[in-house]
DRENPA-3360 file (N, C-alpha, C; in nm, 2 decimals, always signed):
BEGIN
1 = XXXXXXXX = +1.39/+0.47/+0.31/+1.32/+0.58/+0.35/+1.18/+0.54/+0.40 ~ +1.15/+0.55/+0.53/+1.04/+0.52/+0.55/+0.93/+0.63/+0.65 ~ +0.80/+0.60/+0.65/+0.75/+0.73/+0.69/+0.78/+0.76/+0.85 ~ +0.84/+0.63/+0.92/+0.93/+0.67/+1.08/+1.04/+0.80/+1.07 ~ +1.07/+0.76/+0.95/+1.17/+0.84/+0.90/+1.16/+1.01/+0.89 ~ +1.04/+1.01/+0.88/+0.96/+1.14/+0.86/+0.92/+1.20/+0.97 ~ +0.84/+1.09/+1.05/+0.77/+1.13/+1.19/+0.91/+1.15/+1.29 ~ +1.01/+1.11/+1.24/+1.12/+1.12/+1.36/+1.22/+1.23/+1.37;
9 = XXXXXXXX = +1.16/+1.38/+1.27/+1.19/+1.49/+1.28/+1.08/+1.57/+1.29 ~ +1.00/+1.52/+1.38/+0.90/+1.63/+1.42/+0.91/+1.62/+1.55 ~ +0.82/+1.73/+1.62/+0.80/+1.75/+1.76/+0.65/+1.77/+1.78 ~ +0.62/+1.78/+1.87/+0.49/+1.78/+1.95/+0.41/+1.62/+1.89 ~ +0.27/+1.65/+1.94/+0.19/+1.53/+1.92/+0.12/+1.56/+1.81 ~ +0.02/+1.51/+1.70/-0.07/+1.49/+1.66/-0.19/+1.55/+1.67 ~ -0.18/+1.67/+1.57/-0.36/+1.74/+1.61/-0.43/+1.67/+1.59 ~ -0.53/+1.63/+1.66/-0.70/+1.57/+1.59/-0.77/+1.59/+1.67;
17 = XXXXXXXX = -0.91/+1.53/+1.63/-1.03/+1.56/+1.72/-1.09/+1.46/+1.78 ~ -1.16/+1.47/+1.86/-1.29/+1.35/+1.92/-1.40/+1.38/+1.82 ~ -1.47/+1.23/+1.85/-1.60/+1.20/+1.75/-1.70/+1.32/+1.78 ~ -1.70/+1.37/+1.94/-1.82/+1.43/+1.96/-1.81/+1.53/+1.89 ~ -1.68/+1.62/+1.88/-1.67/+1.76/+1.83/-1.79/+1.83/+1.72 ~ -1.82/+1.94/+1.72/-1.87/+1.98/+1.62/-1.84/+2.01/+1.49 ~ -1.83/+2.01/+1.35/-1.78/+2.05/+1.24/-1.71/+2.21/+1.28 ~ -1.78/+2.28/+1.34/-1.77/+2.42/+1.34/-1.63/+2.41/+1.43;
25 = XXXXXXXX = -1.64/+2.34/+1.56/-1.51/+2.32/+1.61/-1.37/+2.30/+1.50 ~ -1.43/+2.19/+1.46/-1.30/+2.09/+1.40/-1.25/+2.19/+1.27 ~ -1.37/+2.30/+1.20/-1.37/+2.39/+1.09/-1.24/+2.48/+1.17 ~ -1.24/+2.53/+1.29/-1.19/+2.62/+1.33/-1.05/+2.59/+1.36 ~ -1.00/+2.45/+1.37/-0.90/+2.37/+1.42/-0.82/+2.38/+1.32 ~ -0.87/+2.31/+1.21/-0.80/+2.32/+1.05/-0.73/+2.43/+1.04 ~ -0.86/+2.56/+1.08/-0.80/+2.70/+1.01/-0.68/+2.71/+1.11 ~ -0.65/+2.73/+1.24/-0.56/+2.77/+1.32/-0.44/+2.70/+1.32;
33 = XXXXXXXX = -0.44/+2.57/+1.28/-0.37/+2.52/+1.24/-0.25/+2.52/+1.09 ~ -0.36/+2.57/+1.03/-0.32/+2.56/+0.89/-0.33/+2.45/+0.83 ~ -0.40/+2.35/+0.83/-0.42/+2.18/+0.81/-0.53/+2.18/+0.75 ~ -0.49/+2.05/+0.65/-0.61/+2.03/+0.57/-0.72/+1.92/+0.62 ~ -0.65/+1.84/+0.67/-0.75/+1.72/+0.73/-0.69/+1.72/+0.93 ~ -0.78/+1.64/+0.95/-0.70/+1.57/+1.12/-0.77/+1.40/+1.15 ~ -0.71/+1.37/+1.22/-0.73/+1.23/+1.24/-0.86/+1.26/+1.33 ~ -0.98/+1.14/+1.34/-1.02/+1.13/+1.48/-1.05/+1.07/+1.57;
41 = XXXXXXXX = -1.02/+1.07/+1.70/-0.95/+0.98/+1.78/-1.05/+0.96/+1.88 ~ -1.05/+0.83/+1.91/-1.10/+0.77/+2.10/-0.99/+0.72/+2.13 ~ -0.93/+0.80/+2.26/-0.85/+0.77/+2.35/-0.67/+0.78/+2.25 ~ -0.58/+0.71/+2.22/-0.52/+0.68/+2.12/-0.55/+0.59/+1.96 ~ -0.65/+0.58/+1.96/-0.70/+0.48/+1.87/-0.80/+0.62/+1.76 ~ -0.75/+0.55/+1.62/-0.81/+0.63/+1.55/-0.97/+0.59/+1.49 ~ -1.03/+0.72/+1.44/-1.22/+0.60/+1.47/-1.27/+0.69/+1.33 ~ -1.21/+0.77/+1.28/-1.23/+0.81/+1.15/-1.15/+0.94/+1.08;
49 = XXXXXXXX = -1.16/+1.05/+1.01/-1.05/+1.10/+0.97/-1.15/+1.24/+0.88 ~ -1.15/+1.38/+0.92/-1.21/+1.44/+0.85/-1.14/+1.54/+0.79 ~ -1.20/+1.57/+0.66/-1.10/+1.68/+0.57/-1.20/+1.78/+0.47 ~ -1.06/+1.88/+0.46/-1.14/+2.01/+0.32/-1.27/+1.90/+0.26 ~ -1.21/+1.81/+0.19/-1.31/+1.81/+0.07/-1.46/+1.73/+0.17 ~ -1.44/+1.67/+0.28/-1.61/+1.63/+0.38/-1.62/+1.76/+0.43 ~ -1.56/+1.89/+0.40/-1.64/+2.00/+0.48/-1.74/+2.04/+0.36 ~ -1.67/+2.03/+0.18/-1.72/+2.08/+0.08/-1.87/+2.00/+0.07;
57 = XXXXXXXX = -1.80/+1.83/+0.10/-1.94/+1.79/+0.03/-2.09/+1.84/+0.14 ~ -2.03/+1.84/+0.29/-2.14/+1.87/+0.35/-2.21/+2.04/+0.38 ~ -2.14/+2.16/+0.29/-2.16/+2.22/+0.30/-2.30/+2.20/+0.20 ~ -2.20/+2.12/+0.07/-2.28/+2.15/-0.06/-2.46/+2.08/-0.01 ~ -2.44/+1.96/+0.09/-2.57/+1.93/+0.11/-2.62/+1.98/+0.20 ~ -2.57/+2.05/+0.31/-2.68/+2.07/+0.43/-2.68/+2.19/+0.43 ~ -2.59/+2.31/+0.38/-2.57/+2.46/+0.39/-2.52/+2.48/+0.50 ~ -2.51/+2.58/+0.55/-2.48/+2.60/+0.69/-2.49/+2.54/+0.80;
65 = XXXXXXXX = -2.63/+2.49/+0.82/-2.65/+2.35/+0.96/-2.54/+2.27/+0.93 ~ -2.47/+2.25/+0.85/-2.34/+2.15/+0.86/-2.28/+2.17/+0.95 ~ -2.27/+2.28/+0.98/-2.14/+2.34/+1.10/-2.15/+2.30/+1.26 ~ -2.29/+2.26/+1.24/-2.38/+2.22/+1.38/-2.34/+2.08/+1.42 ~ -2.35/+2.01/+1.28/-2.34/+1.85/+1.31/-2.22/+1.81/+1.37 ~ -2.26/+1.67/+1.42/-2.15/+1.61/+1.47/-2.07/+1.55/+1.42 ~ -1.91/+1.55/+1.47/-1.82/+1.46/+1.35/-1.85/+1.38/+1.34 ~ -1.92/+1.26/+1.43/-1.94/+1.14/+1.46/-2.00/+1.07/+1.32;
73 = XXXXXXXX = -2.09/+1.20/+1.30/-2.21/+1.20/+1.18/-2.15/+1.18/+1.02 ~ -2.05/+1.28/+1.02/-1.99/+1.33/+0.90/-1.86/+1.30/+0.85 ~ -1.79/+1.23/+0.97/-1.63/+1.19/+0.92/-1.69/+1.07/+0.85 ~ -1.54/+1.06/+0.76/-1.48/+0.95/+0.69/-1.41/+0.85/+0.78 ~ -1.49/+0.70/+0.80/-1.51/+0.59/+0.90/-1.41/+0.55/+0.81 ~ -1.31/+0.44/+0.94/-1.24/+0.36/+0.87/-1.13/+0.38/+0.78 ~ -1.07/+0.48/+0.81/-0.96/+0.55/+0.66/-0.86/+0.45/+0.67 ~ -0.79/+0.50/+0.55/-0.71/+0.40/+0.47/-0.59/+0.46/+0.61;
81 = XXXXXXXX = -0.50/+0.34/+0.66/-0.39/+0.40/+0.73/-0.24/+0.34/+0.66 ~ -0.16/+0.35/+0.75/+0.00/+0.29/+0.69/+0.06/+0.29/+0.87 ~ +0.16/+0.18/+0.86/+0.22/+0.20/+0.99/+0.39/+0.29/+0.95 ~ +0.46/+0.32/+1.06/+0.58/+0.41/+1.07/+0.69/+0.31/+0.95 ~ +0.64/+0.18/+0.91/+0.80/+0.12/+0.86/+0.77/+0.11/+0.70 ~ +0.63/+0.12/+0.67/+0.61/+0.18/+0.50/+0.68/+0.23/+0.42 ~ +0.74/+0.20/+0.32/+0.85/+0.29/+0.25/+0.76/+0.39/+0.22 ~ +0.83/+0.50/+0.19/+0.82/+0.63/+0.14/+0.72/+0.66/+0.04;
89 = XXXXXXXX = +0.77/+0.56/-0.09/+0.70/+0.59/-0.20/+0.64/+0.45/-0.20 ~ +0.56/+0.39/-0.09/+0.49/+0.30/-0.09/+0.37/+0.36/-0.03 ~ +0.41/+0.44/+0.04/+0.26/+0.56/+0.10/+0.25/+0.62/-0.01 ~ +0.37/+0.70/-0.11/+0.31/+0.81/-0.21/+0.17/+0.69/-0.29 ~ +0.23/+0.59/-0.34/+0.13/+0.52/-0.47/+0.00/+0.51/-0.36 ~ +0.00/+0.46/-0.23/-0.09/+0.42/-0.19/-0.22/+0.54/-0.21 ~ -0.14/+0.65/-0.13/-0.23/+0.74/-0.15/-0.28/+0.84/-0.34 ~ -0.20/+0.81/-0.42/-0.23/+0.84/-0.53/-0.34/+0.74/-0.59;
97 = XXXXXXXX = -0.33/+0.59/-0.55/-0.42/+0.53/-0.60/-0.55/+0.51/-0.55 ~ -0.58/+0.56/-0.38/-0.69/+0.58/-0.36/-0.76/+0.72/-0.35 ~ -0.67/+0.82/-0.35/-0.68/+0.97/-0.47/-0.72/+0.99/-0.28 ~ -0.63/+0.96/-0.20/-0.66/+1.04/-0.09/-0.52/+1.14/-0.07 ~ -0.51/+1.28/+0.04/-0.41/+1.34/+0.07/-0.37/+1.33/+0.21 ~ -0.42/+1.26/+0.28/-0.41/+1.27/+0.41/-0.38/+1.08/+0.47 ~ -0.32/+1.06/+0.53/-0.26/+0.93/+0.59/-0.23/+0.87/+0.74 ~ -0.29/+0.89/+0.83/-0.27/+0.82/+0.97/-0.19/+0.71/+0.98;
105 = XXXXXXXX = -0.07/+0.76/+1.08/+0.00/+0.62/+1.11/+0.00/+0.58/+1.21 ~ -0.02/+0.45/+1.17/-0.09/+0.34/+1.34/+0.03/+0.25/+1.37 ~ +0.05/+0.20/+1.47/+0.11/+0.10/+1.53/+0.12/+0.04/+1.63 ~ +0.06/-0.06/+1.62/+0.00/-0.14/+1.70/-0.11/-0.08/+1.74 ~ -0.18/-0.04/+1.66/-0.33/-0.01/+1.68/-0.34/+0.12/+1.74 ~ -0.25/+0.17/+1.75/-0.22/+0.33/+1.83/-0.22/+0.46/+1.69 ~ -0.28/+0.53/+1.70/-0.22/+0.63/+1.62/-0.09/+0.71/+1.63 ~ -0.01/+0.75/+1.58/+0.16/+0.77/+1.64/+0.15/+0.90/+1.53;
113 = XXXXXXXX = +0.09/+0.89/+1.40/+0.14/+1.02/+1.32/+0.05/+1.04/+1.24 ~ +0.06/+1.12/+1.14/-0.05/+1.18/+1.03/+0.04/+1.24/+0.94 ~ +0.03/+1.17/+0.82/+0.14/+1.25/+0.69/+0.05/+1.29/+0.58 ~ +0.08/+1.42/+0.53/+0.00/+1.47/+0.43/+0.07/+1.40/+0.29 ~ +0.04/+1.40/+0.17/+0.08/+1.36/+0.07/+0.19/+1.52/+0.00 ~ +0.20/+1.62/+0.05/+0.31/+1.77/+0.04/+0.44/+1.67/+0.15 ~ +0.34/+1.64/+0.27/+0.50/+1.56/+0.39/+0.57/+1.48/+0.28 ~ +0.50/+1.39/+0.21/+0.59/+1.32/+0.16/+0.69/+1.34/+0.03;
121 = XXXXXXXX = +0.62/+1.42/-0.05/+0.67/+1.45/-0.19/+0.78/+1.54/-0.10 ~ +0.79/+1.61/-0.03/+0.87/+1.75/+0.02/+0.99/+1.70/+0.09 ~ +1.00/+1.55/+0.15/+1.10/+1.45/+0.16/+1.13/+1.42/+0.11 ~ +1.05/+1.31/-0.04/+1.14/+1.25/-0.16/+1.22/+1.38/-0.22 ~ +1.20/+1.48/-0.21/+1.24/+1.63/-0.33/+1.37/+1.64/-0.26 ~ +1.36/+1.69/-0.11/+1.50/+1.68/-0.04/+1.61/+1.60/-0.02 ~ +1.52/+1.45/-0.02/+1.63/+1.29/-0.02/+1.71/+1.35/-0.22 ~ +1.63/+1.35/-0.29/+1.70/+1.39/-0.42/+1.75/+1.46/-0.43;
129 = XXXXXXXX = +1.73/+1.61/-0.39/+1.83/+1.66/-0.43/+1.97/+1.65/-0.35 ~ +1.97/+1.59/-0.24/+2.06/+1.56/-0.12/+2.15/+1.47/-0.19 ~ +2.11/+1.37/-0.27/+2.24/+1.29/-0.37/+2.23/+1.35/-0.47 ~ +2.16/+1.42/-0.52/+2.23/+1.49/-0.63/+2.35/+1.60/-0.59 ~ +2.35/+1.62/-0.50/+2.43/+1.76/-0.43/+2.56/+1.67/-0.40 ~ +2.55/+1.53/-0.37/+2.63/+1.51/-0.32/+2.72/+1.39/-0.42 ~ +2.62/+1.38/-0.56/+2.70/+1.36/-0.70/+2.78/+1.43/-0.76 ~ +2.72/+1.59/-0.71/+2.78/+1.69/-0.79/+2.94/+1.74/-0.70;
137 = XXXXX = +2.93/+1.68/-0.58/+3.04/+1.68/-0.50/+3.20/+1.58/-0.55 ~ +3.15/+1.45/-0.54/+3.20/+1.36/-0.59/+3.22/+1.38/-0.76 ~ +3.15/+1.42/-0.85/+3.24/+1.42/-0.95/+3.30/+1.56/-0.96 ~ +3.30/+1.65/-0.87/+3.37/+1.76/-0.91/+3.49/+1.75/-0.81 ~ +3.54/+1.63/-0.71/+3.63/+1.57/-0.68/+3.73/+1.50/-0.77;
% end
């Protein structure tokens, strides 16, 4: 199981943003979306990664003028990524151990996907119960 595996039952592209965007934009994105984080991007190439908890910290410091600033200013530079051939539960540890929920998948320097840490457990839960369903088949054969 790997996270290609995952990206290769979806459709459309990859929400995110540009650096220039404003928080208030990118605030607005999340909500219509229903998303907790988005990648952010120049061109195909990912350049940082913003989420719930950088909206919390910058509310807690700037109050409201947060909303004004630029992502450029306020994302999280450099995020931790994985490419599409990662096992499964080689992203889950990754991201448990650096206590992140959000994951961009690059390849070959391209951004190609974005898995939440719900995408992944919500796979492992289905891959299990899917042999379990199909244990309970086989011994009731």
């Amino acid at each position: 199981m790997t996270i290609g595996a995952i990206l290769g039952g979806r459709t459309g592209g990859v929400i995110s943003a540009q650096k220039g965007d404003s928080v208030r934009a990118v605030v607005d994105l999340l909500a219509q979306h229903r998303i907790g984080a988005v990648p952010v991007v120049e061109g195909d190439t990912i350049v940082g990664i913003f989420s719930e908890r950088d909206l919390v910290r910058l509310m807690s410091a700037y109050g409201p003028e947060a909303l004004d600033r630029s992502l450029d200013d306020v994302m999280t530079k450099s995020p931790v990524t994985c490419d599409s051939r990662m096992a499964v539960i080689g992203a889950l540890s990754q991201m448990t151990q650096k206590r992140i929920r959000h994951l961009p998948v690059v390849d070959g320097g391209k951004l190609v996907g974005f898995v939440s840490i719900g995408d992944l457990v919500k796979y492992r839960i289905d891959h299990i119960e899917a042999e379990a369903a199909a244990m309970r088949d086989y011994i009731a054969s």
